[in-house]
C-alpha positions as CSV (number, residue, x, y, z in Angstrom):
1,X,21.6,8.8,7.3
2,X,22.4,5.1,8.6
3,X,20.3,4.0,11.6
4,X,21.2,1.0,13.3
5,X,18.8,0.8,15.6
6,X,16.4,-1.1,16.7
7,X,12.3,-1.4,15.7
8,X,11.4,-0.8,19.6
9,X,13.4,2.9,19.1
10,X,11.0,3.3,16.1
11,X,8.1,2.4,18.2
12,X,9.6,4.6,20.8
13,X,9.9,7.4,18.4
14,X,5.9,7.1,17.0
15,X,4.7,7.0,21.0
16,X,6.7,10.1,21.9
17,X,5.1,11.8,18.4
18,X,2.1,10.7,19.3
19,X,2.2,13.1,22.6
20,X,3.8,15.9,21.5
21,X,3.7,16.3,17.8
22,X,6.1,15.7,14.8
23,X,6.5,19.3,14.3
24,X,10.4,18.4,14.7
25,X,10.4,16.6,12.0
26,X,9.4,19.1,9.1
27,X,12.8,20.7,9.7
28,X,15.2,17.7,9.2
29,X,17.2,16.6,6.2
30,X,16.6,13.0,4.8
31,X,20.5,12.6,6.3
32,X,19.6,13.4,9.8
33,X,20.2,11.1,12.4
34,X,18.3,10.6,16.0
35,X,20.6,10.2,18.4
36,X,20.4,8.0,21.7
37,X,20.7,10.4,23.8
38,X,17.9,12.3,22.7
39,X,16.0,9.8,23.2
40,X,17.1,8.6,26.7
41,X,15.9,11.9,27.5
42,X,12.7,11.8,26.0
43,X,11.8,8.3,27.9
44,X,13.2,10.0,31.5
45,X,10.8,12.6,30.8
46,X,7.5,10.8,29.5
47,X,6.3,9.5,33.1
48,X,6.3,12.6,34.2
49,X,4.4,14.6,30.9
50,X,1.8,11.6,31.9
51,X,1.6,11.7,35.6
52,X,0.7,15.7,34.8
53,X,-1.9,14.8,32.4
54,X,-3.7,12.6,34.7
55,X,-3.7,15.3,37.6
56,X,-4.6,18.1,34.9
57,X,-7.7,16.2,33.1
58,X,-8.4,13.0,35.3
59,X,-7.6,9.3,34.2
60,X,-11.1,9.1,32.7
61,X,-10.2,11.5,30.2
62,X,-6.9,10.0,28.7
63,X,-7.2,8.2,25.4
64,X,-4.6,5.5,25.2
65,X,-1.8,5.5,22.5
66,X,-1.5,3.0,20.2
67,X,1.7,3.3,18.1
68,X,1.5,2.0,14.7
69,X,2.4,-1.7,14.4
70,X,5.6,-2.4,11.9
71,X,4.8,-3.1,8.5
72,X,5.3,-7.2,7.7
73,X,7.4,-8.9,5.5
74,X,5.4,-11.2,2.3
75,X,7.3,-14.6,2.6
76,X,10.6,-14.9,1.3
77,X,12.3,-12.8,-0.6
78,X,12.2,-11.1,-4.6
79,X,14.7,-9.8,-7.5
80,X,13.7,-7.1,-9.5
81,X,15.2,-6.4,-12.8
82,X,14.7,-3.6,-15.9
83,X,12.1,-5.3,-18.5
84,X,13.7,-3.8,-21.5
85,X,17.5,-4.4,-20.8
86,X,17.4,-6.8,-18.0
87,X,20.2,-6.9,-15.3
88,X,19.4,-7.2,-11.4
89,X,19.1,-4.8,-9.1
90,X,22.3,-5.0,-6.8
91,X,22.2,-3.3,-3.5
92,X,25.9,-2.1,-3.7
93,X,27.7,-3.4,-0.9
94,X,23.9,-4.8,0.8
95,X,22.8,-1.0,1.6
96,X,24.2,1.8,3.4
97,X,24.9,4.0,0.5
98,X,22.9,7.5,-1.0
99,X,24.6,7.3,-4.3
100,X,24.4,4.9,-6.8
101,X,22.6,2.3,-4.2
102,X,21.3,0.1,-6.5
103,X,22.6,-1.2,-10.1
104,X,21.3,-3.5,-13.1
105,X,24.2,-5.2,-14.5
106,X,24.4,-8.2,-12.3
107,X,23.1,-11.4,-13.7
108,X,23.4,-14.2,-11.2
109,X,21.8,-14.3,-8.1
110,X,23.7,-13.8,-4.9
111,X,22.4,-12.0,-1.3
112,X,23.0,-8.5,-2.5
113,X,20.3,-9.1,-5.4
114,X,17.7,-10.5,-2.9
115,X,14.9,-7.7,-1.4
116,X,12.3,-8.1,1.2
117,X,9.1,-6.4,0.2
118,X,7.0,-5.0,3.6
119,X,3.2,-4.3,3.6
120,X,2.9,-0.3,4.6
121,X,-0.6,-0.6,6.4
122,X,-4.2,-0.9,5.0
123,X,-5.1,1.7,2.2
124,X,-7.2,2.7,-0.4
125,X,-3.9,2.3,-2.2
126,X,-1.4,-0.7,-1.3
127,X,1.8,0.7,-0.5
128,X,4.7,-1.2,0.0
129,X,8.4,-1.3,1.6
130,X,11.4,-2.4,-0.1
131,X,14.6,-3.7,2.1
132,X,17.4,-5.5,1.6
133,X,18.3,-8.5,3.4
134,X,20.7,-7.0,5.1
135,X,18.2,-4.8,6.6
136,X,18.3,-1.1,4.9
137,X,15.4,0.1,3.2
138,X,15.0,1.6,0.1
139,X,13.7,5.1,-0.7
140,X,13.2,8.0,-2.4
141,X,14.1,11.3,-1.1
142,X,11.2,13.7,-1.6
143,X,9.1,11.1,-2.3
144,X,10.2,10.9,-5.6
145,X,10.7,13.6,-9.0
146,X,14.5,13.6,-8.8
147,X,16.5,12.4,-11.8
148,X,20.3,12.1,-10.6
149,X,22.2,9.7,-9.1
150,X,21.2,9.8,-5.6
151,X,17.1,9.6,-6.8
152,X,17.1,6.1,-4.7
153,X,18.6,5.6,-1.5
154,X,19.7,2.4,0.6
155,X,20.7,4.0,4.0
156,X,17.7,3.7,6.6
157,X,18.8,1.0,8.6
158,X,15.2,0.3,10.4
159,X,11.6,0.2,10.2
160,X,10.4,3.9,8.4
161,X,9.2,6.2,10.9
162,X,8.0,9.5,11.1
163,X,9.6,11.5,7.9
164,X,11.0,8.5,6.0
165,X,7.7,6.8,5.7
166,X,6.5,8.6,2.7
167,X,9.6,8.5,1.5
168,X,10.4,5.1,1.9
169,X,6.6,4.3,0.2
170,X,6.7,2.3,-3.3
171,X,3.4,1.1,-5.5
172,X,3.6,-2.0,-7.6
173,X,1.7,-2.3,-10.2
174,X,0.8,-5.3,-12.4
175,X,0.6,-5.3,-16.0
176,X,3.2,-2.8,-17.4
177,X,3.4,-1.2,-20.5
178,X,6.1,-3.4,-21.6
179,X,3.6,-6.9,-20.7
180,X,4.5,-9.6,-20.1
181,X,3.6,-10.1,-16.1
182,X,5.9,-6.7,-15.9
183,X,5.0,-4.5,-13.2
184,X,5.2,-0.2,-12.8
185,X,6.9,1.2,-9.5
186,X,5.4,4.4,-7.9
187,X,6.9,6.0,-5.6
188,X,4.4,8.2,-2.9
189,X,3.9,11.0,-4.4
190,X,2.8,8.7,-7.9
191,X,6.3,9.1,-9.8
192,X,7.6,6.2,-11.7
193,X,10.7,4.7,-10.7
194,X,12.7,4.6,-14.1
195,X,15.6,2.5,-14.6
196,X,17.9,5.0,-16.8
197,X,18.5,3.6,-20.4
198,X,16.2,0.1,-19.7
199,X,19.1,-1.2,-17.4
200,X,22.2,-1.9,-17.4
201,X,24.3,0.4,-15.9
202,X,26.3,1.0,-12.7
203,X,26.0,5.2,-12.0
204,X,23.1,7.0,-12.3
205,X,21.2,3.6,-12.8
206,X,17.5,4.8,-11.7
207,X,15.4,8.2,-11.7
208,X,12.2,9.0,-9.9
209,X,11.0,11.9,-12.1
210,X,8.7,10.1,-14.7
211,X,4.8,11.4,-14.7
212,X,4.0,8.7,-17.5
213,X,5.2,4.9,-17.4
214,X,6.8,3.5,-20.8
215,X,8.9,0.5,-21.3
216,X,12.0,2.1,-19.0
217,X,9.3,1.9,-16.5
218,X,8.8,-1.6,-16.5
219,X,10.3,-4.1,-13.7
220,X,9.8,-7.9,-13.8
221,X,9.6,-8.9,-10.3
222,X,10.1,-12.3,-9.2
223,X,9.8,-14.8,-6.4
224,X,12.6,-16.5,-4.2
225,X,12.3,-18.6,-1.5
226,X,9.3,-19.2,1.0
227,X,5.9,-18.9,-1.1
228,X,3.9,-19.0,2.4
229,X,0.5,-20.3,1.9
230,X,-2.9,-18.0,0.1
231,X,-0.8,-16.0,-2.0
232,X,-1.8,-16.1,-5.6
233,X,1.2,-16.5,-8.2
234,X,1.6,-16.6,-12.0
235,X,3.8,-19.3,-13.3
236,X,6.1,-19.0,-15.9
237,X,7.8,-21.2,-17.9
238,X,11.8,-20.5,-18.1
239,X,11.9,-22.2,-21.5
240,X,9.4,-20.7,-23.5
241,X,8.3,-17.9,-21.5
242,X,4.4,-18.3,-21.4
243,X,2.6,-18.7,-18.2
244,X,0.3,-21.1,-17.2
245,X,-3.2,-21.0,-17.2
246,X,-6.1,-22.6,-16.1
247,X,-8.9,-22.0,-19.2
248,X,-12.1,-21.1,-18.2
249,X,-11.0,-20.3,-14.8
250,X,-10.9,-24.2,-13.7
251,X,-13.5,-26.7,-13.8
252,X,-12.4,-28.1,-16.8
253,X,-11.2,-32.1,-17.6
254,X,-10.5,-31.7,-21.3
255,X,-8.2,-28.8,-22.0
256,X,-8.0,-27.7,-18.8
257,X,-4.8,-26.2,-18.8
258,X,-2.8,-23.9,-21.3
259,X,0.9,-23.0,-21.3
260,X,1.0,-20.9,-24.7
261,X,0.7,-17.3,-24.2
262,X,3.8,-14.7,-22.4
263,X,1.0,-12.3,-21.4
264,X,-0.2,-12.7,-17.8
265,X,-4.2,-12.2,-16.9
266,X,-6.2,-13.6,-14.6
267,X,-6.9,-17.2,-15.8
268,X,-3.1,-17.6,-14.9
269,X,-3.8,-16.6,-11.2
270,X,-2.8,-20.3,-9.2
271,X,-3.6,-19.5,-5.2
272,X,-0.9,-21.6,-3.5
273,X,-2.4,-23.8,-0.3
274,X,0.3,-25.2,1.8
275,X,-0.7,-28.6,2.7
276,X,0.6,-30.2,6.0
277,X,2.8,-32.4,4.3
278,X,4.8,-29.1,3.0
279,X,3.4,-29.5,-0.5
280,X,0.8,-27.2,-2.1
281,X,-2.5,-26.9,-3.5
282,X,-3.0,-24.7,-6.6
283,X,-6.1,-23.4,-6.4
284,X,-7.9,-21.9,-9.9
285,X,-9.1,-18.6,-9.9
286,X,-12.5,-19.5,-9.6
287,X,-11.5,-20.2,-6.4
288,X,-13.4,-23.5,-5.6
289,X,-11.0,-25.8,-8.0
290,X,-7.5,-27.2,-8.0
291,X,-5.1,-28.7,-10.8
292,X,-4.8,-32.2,-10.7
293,X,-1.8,-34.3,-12.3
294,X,-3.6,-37.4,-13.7
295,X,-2.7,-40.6,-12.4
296,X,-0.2,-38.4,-9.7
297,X,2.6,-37.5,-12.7
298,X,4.3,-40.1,-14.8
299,X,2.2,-39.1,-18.0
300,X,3.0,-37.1,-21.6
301,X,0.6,-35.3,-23.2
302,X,-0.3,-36.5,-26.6
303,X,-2.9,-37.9,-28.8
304,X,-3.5,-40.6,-26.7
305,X,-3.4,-39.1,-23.5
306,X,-4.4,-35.1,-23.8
307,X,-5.2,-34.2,-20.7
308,X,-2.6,-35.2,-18.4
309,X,-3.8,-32.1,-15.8
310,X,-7.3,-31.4,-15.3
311,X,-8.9,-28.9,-12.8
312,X,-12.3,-30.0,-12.1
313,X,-11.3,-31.5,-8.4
314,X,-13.0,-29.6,-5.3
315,X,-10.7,-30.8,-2.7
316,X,-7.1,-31.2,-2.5
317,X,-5.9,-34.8,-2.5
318,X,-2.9,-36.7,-3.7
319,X,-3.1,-35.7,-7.2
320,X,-3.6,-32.6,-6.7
321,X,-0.3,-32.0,-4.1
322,X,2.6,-30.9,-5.8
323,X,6.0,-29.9,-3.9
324,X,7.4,-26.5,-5.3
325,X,11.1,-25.6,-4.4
326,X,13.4,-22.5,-5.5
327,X,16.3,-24.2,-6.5
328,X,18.6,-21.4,-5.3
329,X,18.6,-18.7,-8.1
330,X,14.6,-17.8,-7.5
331,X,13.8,-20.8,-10.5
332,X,11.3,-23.9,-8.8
333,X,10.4,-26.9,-10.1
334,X,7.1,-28.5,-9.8
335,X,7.1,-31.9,-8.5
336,X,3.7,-34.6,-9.0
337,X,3.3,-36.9,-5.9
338,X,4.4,-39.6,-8.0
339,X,8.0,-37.9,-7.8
340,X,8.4,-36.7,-11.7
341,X,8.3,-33.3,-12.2
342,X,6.0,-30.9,-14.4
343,X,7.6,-29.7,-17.6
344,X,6.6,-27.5,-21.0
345,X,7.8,-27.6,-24.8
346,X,6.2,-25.0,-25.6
347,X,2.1,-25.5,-25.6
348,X,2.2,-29.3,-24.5
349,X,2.6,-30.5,-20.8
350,X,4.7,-33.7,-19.2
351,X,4.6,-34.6,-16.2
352,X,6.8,-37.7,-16.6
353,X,10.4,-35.8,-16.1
354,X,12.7,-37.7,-13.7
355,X,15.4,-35.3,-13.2
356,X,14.4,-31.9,-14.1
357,X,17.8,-30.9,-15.0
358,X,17.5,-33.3,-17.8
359,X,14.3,-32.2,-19.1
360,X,16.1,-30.1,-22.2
361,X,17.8,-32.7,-23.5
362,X,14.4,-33.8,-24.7
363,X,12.7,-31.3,-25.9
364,X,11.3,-29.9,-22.3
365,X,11.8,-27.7,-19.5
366,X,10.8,-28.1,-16.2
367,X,11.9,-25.1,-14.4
368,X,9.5,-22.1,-13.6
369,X,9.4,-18.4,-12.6
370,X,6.6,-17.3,-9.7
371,X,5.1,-13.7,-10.1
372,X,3.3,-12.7,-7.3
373,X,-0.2,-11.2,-7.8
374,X,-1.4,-8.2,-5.7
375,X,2.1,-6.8,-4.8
C-alpha cells in the first residue's frame, strides 16, 4: 500500500470525489494503490464534466468545490512509549511496512523513534494523525478491533484521503488508567490501541481490539523539539518524576509553586508564550499569571529564601523569561535570564544551577519531560 505521492494528488483525489462520488472506494483493499495514470485521465476529463454542467444547469447554479484542507502538523515532533513496560515505539526501518511496523524495545532516541502528530479537522471529538518523520502514516486497518501482527500499519506514504482517513484516525486521551500524565489511544471506531504484554517486544507488539482501557492501554507521550507558542504543557521532572505545579492556579508569592506529586491535573497546566527574544512565558492556568524566577535565577530555596518562584506577575518581563531547549533526546532544561538553570530535589526548587549536567552531583536535577495538554 506505499504511496509516494504527493499532497496536491490527495487534493486531486478529494476534488475528483467530490464530483462524482467515492462509490469506488467501498470496493478497495487497504493495499490498493491509485495509480498515475488513472489519474492523468481523470484531470483530461474534468474540464469537460464541467464545461457540460455549466451548459446543462447554467453558471449560476454551480456550487463551487472546496476540497478539504490537509490536516497540520503540532510543532515538533513526540515519542510514545508503553506505561507499564516502557520501550519506544520504533517505526521499523522509518515506515513502509504492514507487519510488525512499530516496536517497544528501543531505549534511546534516534529518527526512527520520532512521530509527527497531525490535527484531523474540527470535531466534536479531536482526532488526530500519527506519521513518522520520514513521512508514512500510521493506521489501523478497519479502523481498529484486530489483534495480530499487522493490527497497525506504517505504509501510506501521504496525506489520508478518501478510505484511509478513518483508518488512519487516532484519539488521545489524557489521564490513563495507569496515571501519571499517561494517555489512552483510540483508534476511529473507539478501540484502544494496546501494546501487547505492556511493551517490550519486537512481533506482534500492538493490538487494536480492546473495548476497555487498562494499564496495557496506557502510552506516555512526550515532547521533542519545537514547543511553538500557546500550547499548554505539563512539566516533569526527570529526577523525581513529579510535575510542576502552580498551587492555587497562580496568583500566589508564598508557596506558589509545587514540584511533589507524579500525578498530572490541571494546576500543572504551564501555557508556553514565545517571546521575541526566543524565550517563553509560562503562563498559569488561571490564565492571567506567569511564573517568575525571583531576582532572575541564582537563588536556593530554603529557610531563608522560600519562595524563589512566585506567580503573581500579570505581564511577562525579565524574570519571568525563561529559555527552554530539548537537549536532543526530547529532555529540556529550563534556563532563568540570569543564565542558571531551574532544578528539583525532590519538593524544593533551585534556580542557581550553572551547568545542568552537574546538577546531580548535588543533590538536584535540572532536566525535564514536556506533556502536551489537549492532544
Amino acid at each position: 500500500m506505499r504511496h509516494h505521492r504527493s499532497s496536491t494528488l490527495w487534493v486531486t483525489s478529494l476534488f475528483l470525489m467530490s464530483l462524482v462520488g467515492c462509490a469506488g472506494d467501498s470496493t478497495k483493499s487497504p493495499s490498493d494503490t491509485v495509480t498515475s495514470s488513472a489519474v492523468v485521465q481523470a484531470d483530461e476529463g474534468k474540464d469537460e464534466v464541467q464545461e457540460r454542467a455549466v451548459s446543462r444547469m447554467g453558471a449560476a447554479t454551480l456550487k463551487p468545490i472546496v476540497p478539504l484542507s490537509p490536516p497540520a502538523s503540532l510543532p515538533g515532533e513526540f515519542i510514545i512509549t508503553p506505561a507499564l513496560h516502557g520501550g519506544l515505539f520504533t517505526a521499523v526501518d522509518g515506515g513502509g511496512r504492514t507487519v510488525d511496523a512499530i516496536t517497544t524495545v528501543a531505549q534511546a532516541v534516534t529518527p526512527n523513534q520520532k512521530f509527527r502528530i497531525w490535527t484531523a479537522g474540527p470535531s466534536a471529538i479531536q482526532y488526530k494523525y500519527i506519521s513518522t518523520l520520514s513521512g508514512y502514516f500510521l493506521m489501523a486497518p478497519g479502523g481498529g478491533g484486530r489483534a495480530d501482527s499487522s493490527a497497525i500499519v506504517a505504509d501510506l506514504h501521504q496525506y489520508p484521503y478518501g478510505q484511509y482517513i478513518d483508518m488512519a484516525k487516532f484519539r488521545f486521551v489524557m489521564n490513563a488508567p495507569i496515571g501519571g500524565g499517561a494517555f489512552t489511544i483510540q483508534t476511529s471506531n473507539g478501540d484502544f490501541v494496546t501494546a501487547v504484554g505492556g511493551g517490550q517486544r519486537r512481533t506482534d507488539v500492538l493490538h487494536t481490539d480492546a473495548k476497555r482501557a487498562s494499564t496495557w492501554e496506557s502510552f506516555y507521550v512526550t515532547k521533542c523539539g519545537d514547543l511553538g507558542s500557546g500550547f499548554s504543557y505539563g512539566i516533569r521532572n526527570n529526577g523525581s518524576g513529579s510535575f510542576l505545579s502552580a498551587q492555587g492556579g497562580g496568583g500566589l508569592t508564598h508557596a506558589a509553586m509545587m514540584a511533589n506529586s507524579g500525578a498530572l491535573s490541571d494546576l500543572g497546566r504551564f501555557t508556553l508564550i514565545q517571546q521575541p527574544d526566543g524565550s517563553y512565558a509560562l503562563r498559569t492556568t488561571n490564565g492571567r499569571n506567569f511564573v517568575t524566577a525571583v531576582n532572575g535565577g541564582g537563588l536556593v530555596q530554603g529557610s531563608t529564601t522560600p519562595d524563589i518562584l512566585q506567580t503573581d506577575r500579570t505581564q511577562a518581563q525579565a524574570w519571568e523569561k525563561f529559555r527552554i531547549v530539548d537537549g536532543g533526546s526530547c529532555n529540556y532544561t529550563i534556563q532563568t535570564v540570569s543564565g542558571y538553570y531551574l532544578a528539583t530535589n525532590g519538593p524544593n526548587f533551585s534556580t542557581d544551577i550553572s551547568d545542568p549536567n552537574r546538577a546531580p552531583s548535588v543533590g538536584y536535577n535540572a532536566t525535564f519531560n514536556l506533556v502536551m495538554f489537549d492532544l
